[in-house]
Each structure stands twice: as C-alpha cells, then as structure tokens.
C-alpha positions in Angstrom: -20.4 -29.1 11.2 -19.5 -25.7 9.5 -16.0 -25.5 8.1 -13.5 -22.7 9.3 -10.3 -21.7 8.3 -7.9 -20.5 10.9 -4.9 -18.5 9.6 -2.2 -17.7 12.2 0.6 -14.9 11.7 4.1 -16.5 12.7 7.5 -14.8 14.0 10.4 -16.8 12.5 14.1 -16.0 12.7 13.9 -15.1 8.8 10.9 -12.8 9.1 6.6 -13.2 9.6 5.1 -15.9 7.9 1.2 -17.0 7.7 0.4 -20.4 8.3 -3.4 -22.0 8.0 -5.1 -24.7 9.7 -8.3 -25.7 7.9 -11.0 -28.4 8.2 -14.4 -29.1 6.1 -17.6 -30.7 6.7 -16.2 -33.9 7.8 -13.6 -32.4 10.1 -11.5 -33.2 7.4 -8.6 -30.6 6.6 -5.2 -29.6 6.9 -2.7 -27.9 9.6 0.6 -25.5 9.2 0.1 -25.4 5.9 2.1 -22.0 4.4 -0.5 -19.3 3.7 1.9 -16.3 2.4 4.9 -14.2 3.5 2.5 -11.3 3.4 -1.0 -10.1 4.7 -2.1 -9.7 1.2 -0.8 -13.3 -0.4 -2.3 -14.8 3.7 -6.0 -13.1 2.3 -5.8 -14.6 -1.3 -4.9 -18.0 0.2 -7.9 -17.5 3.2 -10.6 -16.5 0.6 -9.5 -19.6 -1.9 -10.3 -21.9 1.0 -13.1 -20.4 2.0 -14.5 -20.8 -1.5 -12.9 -24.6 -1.4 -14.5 -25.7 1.7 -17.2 -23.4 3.3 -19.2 -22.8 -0.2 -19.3 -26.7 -0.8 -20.6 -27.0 2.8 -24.6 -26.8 3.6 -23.5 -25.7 7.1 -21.3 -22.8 5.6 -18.2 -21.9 7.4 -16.3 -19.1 9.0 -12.5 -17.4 8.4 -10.9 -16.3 11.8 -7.3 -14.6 10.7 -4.9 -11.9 12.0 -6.3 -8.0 11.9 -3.4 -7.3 8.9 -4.9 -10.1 6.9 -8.5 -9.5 7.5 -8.2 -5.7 6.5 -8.0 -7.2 2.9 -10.9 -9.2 3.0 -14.4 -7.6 2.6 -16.7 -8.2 6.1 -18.9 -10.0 3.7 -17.0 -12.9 2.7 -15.8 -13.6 6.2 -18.8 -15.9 7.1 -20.9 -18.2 4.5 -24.0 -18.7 5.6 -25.4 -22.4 5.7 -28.3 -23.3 3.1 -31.7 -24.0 4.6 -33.1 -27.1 2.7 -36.9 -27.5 3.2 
C-alpha cells in the first residue's frame, strides 16, 4: 500500500489554517494534525512527511495538498516512486 499525505486548507473564525491527514505502509498514520498557519510552513511540514513515510515505503507514496501549498513544492517531490526489487 503506498503512503499519502493529504493536507487540507481550513477556514476558522481566527483565520486559515492547514491541517494533514497522513498514513504509511501499514495504513498506519495520523488525522487533523496542524500542518501550518501558512502555505509555506503547510509545504515544509508536507515534504517532512513525505520524506518520513513515503521514502521508507517500497510502494512509495503520493502528497495531494491545496494549489497555495503545492506552488512551493517542486512537481518532482510530489510522487515517490516505489522500488522494484528483483
């Protein structure tokens, strides 16, 4: 199973807030946790889970997130491509 990590913008009565929902391998993760109060802080967070749980993954593992946060994030590190074991 290839790991993803969803990162959802949120309207709240004190301003927009990014919250993430991630699993792993195992379908093992976390939801709602607080990704930023900013596109650029919701990227940082994104890419460190990506690196966390999609690289450590044979299956690899994909990042679906908000336009604003995905315009910081190069197209290349969006998707990690499972390793092929012989």
């Amino acid at each position: 199973m290839r790991s993803a990590v969803f990162i959802a913008r949120r309207q709240t009565p004190a301003g927009i807030v990014y919250k993430a929902t991630v699993f792993g391998a195992s379908g093992i993760g976390y939801c709602g946790a607080h990704a930023g109060d900013t596109a650029e802080e919701a990227a940082l967070f994104a890419l460190r889970e990506m690196r966390r749980y999609a690289l450590t993954n044979p299956a690899g593992g994909d990042l679906v997130a908000p336009p604003d946060v995905l315009a910081h994030i190069p197209r290349k590190l969006r998707t990690v491509a499972g390793r092929v074991t012989p």
